[in-house]
C-alpha positions as a Markdown table, in Angstrom:
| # | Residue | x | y | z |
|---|---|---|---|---|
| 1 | Unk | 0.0 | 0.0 | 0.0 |
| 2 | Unk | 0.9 | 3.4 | -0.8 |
| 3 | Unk | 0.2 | 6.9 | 1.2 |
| 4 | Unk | -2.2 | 9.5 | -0.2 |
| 5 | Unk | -3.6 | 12.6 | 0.6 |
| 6 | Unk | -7.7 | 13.2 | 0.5 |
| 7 | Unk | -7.6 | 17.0 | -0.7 |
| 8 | Unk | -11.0 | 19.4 | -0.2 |
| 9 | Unk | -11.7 | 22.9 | -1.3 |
| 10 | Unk | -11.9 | 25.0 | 1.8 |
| 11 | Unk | -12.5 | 28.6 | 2.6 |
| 12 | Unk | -9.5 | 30.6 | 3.0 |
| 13 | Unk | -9.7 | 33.7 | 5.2 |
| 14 | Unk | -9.2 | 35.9 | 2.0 |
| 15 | Unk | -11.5 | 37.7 | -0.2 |
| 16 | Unk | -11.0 | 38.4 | -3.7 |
| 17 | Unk | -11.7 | 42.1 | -5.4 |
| 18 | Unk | -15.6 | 41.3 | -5.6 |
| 19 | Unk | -15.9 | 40.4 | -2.0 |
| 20 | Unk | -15.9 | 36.7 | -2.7 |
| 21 | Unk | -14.2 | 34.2 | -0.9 |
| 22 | Unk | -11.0 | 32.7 | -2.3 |
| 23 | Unk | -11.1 | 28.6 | -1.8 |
| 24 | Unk | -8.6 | 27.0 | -2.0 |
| 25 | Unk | -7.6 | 22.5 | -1.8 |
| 26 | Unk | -6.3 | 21.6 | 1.1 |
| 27 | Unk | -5.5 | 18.1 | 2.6 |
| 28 | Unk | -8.0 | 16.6 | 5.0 |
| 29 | Unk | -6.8 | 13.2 | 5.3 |
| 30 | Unk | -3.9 | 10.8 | 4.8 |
| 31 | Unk | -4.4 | 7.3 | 3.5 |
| 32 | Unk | -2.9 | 4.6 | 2.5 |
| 33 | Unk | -4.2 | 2.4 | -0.8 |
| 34 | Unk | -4.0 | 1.5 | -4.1 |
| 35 | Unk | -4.3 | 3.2 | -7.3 |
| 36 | Unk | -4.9 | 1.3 | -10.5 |
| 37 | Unk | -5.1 | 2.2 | -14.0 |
| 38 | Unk | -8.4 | 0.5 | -16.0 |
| 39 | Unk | -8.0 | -1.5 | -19.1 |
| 40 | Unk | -9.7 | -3.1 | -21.4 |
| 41 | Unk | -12.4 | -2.8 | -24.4 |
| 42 | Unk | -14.1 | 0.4 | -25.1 |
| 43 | Unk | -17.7 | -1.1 | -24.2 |
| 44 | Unk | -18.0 | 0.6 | -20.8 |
| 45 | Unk | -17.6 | 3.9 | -22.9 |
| 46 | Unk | -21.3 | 2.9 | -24.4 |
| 47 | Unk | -22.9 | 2.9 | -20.9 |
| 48 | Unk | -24.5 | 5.6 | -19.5 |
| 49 | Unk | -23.0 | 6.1 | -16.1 |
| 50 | Unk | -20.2 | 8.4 | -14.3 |
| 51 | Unk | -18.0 | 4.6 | -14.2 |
| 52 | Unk | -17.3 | 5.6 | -17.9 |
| 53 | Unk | -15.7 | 8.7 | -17.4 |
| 54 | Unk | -13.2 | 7.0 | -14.4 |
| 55 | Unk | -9.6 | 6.6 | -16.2 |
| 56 | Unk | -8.6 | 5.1 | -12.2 |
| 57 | Unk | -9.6 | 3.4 | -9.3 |
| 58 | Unk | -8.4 | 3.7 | -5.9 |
| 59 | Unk | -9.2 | 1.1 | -3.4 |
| 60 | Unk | -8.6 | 1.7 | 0.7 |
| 61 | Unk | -9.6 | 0.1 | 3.5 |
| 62 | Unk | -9.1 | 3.3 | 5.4 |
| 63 | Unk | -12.8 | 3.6 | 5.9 |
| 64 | Unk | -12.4 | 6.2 | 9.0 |
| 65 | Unk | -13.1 | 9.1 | 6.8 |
| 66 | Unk | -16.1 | 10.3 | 4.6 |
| 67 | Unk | -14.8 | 11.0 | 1.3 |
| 68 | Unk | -17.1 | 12.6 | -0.9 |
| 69 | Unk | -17.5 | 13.0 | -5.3 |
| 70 | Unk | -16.2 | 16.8 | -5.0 |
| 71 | Unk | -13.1 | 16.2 | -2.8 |
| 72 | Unk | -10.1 | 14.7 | -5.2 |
| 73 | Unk | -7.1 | 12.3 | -4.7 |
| 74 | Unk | -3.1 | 13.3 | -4.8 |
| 75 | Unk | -0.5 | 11.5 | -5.1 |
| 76 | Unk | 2.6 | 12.8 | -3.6 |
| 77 | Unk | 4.9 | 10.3 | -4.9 |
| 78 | Unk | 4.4 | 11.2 | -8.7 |
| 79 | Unk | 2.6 | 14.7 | -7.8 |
| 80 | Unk | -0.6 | 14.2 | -9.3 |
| 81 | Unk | -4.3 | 14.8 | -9.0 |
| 82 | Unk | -6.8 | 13.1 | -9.6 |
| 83 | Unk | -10.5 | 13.7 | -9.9 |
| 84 | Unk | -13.1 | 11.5 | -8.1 |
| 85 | Unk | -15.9 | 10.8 | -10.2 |
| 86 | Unk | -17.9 | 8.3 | -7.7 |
| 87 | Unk | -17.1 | 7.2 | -4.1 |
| 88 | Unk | -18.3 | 3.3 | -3.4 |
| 89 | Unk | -18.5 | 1.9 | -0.1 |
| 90 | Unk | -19.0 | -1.8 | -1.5 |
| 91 | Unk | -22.0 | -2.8 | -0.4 |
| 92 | Unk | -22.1 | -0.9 | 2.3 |
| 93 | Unk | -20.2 | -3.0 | 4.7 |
| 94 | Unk | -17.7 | -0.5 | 5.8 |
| 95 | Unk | -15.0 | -2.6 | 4.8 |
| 96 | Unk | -13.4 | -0.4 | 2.1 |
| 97 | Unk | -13.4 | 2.3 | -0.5 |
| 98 | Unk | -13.5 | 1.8 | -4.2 |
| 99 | Unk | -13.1 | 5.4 | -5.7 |
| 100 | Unk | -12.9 | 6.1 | -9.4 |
| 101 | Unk | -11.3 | 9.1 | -10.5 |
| 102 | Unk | -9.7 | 10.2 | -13.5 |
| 103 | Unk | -6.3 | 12.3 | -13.8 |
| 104 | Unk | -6.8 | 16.1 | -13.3 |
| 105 | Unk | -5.1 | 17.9 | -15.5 |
């Protein structure tokens, strides 16, 4: 298993020129997991579904942590970041995470 960092866009205590507030990703928790690459035919790209749009998926048994659809993935090994595009809790055992993403660029 490798480390990873669940990052969220928060609130900063800054406001931009129109008054706004300036967000900004920070980490909100460390995990350790998996990260695999899918393969395979292009049938899935024929379904109508958010799985389809998933380059990756990241598996964890860190199950401690809510990890929502908006929050994304880095890796600090290789530095990147990676989109999550649906957040599975397999069956809803609590036993682990399946979370497919696709590379942010």
């Amino acid at each position: 298993m490798f480390p990873f960092e669940i990052k969220r866009e928060v609130e900063t205590d800054e406001k931009d020129e129109l008054n706004q507030p300036i967000y900004d990703w920070k980490t909100v928790h460390e995990c350790v997991g998996w990260l695999d690459l899918f393969s395979g035919s292009d049938e899935q790209q024929y379904q109508n579904s958010l799985l389809a749009t998933s380059s990756h998926v990241f598996i964890t048994e860190d199950t401690s942590f809510v990890i929502e659809s908006t929050d994304r993935i880095f890796n600090p090994r290789t530095g990147i970041l990676y989109e999550i595009t649906f957040v599975d809790d397999v069956m809803e055992l609590g036993d682990h995470y399946e979370i497919y993403c696709k590379r942010w660029a």
